[in-house]
DOGUKOL-648872 format. One line per field, with one value per atom (N, C-alpha, C): residue number from 0; residue in one letter; x, y, z. Coordinates in steps of 0.2 Angstrom, whole numbers. Layout:
n c(NUM,...)
res c(A,...)
px c(X,...)
py c(Y,...)
pz c(Z,...)
END
This chain:
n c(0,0,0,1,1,1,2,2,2,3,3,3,4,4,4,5,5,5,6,6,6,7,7,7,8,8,8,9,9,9,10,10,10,11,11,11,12,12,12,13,13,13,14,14,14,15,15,15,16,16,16,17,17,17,18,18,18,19,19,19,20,20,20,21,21,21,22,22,22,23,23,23,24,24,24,25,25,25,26,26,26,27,27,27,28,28,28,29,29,29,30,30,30,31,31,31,32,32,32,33,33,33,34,34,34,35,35,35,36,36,36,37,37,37,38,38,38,39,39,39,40,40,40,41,41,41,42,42,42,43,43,43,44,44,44,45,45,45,46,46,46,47,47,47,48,48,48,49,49,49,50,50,50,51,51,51,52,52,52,53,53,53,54,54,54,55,55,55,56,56,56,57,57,57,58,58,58,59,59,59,60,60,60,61,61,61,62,62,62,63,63,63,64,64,64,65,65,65,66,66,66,67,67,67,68,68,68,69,69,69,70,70,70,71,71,71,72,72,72,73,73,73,74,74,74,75,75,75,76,76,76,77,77,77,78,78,78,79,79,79,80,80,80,81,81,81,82,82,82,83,83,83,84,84,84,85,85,85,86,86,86,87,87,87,88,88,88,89,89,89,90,90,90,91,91,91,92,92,92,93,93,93,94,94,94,95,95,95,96,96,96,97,97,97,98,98,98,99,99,99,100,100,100,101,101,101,102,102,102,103,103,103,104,104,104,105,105,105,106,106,106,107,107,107,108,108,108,109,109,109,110,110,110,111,111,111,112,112,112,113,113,113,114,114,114,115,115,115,116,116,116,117,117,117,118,118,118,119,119,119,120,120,120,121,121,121,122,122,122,123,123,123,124,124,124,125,125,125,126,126,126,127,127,127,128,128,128,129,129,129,130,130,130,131,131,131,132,132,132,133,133,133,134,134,134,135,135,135,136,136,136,137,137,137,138,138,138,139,139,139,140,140,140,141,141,141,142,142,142,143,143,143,144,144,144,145,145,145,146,146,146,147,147,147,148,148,148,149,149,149,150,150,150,151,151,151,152,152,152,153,153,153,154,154,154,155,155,155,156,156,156,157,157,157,158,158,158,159,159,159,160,160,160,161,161,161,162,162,162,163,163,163,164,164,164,165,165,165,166,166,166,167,167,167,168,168,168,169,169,169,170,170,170,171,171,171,172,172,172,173,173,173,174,174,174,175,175,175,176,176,176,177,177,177,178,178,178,179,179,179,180,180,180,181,181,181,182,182,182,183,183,183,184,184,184,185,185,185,186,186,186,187,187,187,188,188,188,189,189,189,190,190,190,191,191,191,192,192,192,193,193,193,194,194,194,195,195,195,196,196,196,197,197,197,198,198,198,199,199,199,200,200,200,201,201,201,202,202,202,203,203,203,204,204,204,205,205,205,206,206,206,207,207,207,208,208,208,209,209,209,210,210,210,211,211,211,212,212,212,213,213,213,214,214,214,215,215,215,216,216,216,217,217,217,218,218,218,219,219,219,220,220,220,221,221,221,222,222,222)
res c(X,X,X,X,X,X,X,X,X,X,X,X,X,X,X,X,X,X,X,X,X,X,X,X,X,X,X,X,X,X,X,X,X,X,X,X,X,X,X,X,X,X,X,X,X,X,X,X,X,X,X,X,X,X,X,X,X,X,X,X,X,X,X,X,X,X,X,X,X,X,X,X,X,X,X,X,X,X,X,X,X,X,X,X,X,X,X,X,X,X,X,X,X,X,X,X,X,X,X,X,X,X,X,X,X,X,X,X,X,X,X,X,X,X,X,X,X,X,X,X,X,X,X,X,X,X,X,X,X,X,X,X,X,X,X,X,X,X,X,X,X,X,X,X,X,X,X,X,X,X,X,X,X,X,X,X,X,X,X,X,X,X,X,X,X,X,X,X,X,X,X,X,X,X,X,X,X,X,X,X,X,X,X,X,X,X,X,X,X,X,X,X,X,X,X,X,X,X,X,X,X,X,X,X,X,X,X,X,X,X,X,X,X,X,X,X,X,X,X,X,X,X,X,X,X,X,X,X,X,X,X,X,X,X,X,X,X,X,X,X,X,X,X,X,X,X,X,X,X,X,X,X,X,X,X,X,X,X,X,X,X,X,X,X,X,X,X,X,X,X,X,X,X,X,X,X,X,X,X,X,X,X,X,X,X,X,X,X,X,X,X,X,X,X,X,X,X,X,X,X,X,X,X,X,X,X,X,X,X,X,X,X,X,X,X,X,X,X,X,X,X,X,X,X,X,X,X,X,X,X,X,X,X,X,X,X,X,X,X,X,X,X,X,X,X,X,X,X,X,X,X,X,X,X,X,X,X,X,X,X,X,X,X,X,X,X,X,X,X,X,X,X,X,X,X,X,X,X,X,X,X,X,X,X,X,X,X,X,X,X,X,X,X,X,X,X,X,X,X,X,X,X,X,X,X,X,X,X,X,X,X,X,X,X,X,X,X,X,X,X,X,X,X,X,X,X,X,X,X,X,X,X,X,X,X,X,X,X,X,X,X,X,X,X,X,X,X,X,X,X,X,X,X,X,X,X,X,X,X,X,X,X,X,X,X,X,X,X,X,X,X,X,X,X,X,X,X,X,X,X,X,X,X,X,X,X,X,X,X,X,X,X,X,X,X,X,X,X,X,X,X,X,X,X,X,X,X,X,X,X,X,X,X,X,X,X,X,X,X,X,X,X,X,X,X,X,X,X,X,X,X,X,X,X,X,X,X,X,X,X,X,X,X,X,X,X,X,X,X,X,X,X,X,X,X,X,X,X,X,X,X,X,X,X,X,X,X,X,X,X,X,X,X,X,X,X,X,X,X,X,X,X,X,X,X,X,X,X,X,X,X,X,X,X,X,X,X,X,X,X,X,X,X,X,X,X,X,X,X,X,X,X,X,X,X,X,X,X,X,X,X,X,X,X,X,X,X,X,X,X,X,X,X,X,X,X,X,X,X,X,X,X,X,X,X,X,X,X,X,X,X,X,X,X,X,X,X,X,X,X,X,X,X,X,X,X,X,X,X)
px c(-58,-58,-64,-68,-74,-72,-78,-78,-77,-72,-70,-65,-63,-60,-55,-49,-45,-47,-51,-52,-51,-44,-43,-40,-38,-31,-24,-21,-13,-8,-10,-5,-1,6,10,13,10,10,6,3,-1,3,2,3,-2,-5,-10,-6,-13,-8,-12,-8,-10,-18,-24,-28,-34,-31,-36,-36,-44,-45,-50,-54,-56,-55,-50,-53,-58,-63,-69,-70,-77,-77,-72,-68,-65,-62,-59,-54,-47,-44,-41,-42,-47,-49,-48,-42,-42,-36,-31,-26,-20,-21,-14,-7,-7,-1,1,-2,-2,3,10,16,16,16,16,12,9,6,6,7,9,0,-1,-6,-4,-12,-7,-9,-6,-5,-12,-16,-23,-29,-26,-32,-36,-42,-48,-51,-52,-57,-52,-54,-54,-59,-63,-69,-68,-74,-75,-70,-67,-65,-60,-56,-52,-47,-42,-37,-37,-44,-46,-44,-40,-36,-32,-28,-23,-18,-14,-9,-3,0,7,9,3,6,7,14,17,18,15,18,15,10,4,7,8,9,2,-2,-9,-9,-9,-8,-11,-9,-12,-20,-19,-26,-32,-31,-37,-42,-47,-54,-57,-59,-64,-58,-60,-59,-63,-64,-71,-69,-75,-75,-71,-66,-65,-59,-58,-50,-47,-43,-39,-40,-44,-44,-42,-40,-34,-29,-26,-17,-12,-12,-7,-1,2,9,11,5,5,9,15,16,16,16,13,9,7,3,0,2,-1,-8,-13,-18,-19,-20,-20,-26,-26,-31,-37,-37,-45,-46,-45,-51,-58,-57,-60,-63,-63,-65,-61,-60,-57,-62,-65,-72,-71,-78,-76,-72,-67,-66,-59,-59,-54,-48,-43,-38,-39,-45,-49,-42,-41,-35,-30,-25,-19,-14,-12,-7,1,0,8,7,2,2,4,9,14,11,10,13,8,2,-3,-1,-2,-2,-9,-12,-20,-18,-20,-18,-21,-19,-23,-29,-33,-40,-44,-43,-47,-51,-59,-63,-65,-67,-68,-65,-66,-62,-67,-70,-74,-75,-80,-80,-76,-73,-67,-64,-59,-55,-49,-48,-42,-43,-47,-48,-43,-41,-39,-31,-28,-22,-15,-16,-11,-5,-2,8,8,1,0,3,7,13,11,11,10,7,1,-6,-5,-4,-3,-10,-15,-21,-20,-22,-23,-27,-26,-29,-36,-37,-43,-49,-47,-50,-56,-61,-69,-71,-72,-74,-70,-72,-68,-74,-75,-82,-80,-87,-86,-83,-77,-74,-68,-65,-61,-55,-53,-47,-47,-50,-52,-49,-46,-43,-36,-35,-26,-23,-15,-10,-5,3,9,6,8,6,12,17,23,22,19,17,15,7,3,1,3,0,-3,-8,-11,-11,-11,-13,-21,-25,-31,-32,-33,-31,-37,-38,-41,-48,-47,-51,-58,-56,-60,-67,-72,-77,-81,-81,-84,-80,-78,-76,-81,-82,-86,-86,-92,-91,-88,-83,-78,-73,-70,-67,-60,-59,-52,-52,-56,-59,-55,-51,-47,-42,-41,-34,-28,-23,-16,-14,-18,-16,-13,-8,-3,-3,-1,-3,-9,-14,-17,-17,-15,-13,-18,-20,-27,-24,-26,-24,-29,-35,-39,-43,-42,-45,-50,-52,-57,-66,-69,-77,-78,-75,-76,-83,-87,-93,-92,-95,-95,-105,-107,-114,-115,-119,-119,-125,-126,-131,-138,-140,-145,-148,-141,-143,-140,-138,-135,-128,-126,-120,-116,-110,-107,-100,-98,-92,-85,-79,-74,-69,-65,-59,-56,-55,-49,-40,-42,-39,-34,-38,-38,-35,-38,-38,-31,-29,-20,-17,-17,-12,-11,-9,-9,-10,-5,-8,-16,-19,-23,-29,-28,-33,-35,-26,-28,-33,-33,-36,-44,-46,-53,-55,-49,-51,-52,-47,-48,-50,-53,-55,-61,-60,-65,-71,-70,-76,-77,-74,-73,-79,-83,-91,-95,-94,-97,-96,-100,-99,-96,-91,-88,-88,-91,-93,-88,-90,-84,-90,-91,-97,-93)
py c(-26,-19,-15,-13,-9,-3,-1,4,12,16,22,21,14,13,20,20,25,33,33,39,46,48,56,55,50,51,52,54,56,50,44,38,41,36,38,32,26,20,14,10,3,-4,-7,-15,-20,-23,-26,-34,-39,-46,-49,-56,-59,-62,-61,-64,-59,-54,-48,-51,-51,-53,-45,-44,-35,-28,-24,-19,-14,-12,-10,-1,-2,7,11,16,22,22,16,15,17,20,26,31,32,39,46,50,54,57,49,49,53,60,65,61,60,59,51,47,39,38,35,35,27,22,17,12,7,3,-4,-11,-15,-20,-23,-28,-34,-37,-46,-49,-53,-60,-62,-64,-66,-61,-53,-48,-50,-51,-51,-47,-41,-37,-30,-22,-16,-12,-9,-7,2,2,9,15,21,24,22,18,15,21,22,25,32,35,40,47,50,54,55,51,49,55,59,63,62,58,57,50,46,38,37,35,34,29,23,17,12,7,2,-4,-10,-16,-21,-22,-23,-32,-38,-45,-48,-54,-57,-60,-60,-65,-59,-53,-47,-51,-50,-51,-45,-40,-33,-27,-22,-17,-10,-7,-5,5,8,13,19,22,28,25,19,17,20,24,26,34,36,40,48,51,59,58,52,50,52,58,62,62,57,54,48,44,38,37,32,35,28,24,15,13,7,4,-3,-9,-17,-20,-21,-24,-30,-34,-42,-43,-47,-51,-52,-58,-57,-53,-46,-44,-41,-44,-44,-36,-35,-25,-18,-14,-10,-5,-4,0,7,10,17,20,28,32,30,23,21,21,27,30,38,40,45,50,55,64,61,56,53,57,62,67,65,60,58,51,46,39,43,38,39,32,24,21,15,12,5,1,-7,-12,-16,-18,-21,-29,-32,-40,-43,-50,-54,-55,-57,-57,-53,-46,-41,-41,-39,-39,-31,-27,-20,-16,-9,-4,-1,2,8,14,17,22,30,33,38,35,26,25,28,29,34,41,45,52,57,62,67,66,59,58,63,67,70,67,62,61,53,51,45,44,40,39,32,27,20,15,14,8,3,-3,-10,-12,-15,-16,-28,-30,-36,-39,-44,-50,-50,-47,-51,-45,-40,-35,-34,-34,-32,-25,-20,-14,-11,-2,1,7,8,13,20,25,32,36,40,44,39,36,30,33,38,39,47,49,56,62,68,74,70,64,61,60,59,57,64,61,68,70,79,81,79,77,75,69,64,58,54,49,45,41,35,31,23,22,15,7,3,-1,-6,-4,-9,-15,-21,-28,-30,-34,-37,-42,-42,-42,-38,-31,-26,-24,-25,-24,-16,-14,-8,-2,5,10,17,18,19,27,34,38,42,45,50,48,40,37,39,40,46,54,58,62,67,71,77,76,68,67,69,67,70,63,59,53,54,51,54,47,39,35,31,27,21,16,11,6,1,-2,-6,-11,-17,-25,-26,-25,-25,-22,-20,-10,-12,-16,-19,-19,-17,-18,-13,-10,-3,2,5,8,11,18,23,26,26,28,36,38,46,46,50,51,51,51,48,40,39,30,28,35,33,30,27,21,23,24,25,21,18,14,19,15,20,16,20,18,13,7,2,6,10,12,18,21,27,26,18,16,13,11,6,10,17,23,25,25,25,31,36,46,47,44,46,43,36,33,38,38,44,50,52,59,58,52,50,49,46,46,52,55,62,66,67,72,71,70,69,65,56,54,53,56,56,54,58,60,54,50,43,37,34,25,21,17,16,6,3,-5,-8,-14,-19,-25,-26,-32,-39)
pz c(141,144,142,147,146,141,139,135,139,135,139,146,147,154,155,152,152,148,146,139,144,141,145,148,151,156,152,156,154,156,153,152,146,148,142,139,144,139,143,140,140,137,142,141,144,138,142,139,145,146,141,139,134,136,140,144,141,138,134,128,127,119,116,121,117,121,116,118,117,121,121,117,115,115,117,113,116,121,123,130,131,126,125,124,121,117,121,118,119,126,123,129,126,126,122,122,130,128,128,128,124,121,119,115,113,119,116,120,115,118,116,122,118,118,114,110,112,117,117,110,108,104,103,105,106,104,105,105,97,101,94,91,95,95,95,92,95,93,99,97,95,90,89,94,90,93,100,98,104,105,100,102,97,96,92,97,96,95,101,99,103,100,102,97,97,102,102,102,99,96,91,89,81,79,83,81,85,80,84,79,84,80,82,75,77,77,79,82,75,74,69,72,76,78,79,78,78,71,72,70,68,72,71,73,67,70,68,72,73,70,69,67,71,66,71,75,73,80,78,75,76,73,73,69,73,69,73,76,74,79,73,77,70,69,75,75,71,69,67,59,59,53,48,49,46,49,45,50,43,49,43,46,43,45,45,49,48,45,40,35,39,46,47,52,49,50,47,41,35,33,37,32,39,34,37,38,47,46,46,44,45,49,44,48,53,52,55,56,50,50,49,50,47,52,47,50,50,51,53,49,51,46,44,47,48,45,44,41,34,31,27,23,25,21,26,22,25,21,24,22,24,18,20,18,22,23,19,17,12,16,16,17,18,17,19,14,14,5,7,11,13,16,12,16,15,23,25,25,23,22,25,22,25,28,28,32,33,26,25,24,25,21,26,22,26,31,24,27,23,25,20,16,23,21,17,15,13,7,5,-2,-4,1,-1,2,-3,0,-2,0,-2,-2,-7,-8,-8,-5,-6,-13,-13,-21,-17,-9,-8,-9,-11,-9,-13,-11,-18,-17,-14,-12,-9,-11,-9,-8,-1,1,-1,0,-2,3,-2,0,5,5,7,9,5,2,0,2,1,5,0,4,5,3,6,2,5,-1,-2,-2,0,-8,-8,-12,-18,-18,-23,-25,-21,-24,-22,-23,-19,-26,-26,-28,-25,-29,-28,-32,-31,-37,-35,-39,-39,-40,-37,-37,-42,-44,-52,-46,-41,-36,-36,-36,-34,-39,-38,-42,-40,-35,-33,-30,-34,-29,-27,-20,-21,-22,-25,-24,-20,-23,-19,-15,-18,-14,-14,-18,-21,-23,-20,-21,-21,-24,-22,-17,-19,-16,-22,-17,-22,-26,-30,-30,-38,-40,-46,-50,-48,-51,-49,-52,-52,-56,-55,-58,-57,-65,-63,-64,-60,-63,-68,-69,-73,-76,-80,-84,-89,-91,-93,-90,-91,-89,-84,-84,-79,-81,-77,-78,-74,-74,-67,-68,-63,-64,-60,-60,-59,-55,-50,-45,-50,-57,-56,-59,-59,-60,-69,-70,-78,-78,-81,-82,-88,-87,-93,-94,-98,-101,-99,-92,-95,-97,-103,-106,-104,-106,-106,-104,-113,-113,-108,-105,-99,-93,-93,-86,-87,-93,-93,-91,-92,-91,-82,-81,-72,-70,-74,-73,-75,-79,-83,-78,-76,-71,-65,-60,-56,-55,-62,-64,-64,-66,-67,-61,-55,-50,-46,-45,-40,-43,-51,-51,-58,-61,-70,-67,-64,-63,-55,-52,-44,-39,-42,-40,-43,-47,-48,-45,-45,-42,-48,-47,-52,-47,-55,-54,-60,-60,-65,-66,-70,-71,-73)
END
């Protein structure tokens, strides 16, 4: 399906055939009143901005056989309140759940190794992120401005070697839980490195803290 085919129209629901493998640029974008939409078995592909600001879709079941998904798909669907990502698609691009005010609860598939930059920012109702074994990076600002303000926590796979600045940045995040709190470095905008706590990082309140707020602003590596 081309790119922007429907964008702006007042559909209130899509069923595409299982003979669809992509959908294209922002070929929803912008459909207010969108509620539901069914995904064939086969789709490979969802490009940039597909269903980006949809407002009245609360509920996407995303097909095991998706490959890509693209910057911005979903992002401003403020109904949206789950959502599981199948493993290959190997990174979750930018901005791609970016405003979702109502996603409460992600699930990131074993194979995923990135998550893009503000994939998640600015989700308020966010309470629980299921991170995979496979995951190595977490880009800047990822996670940023989100998380219910009563309780959002996450746990960091012993996978992860990179998160990036601001990835957790002034979000409401209360616990983080490291599988591996050992070798952690955070470096500072100008290149200096510094060792953090073992200790700091076993404690899950006390991580959190580093995160959203003490070393927030730093690039935080694992050697």
């Amino acid at each position: 399906i081309g790119a922007y085919a429907f964008s702006g129209t007042p559909l209130a629901s899509a069923q595409l055939p299982d003979s669809i493998r992509t959908v294209g640029e922002g070929v929803f974008a912008s459909c207010s009143l969108l509620q539901e939409v069914r995904l064939p078995h086969g789709l490979a592909e969802i490009g940039a901005s597909a269903f980006e600001n949809c407002d009245s879709l609360a509920e996407i079941e995303l097909p095991a056989s998706l490959q890509y998904l693209g910057a911005s798909a979903f992002a401003n669907c403020d109904l949206l309140r789950s959502v599981a990502l199948p493993g290959g698609i190997g990174t979750v691009g930018d901005c791609a759940f970016y405003d979702c005010a109502s996603l409460e609860s992600v699930v990131i598939g074993e194979g995923i190794t990135h998550i893009g930059s503000e994939a998640f920012a600015v989700c308020g109702s966010l309470r629980s992120v299921a991170l995979p074994s496979t995951l190595k990076r977490i880009e800047s600002e990822a996670f940023a401005n989100s998380g219910d303000a009563n309780y959002f926590s996450v746990t960091i796979p012993a996978s992860v070697t990179y998160i990036g600045a601001r990835a957790f940045w002034q979000s409401w995040l209360s616990e983080a839980v490291f599988a591996q709190p050992q070798g952690w470095a955070a470096e500072d905008l100008w290149g200096e490195s510094t060792l953090i706590s073992t200790v700091d990082l076993s404690d899950a309140q006390t991580a959190a803290r580093l995160l959203h707020t003490d070393l927030a602003e730093q690039i935080w590596q694992r050697g």
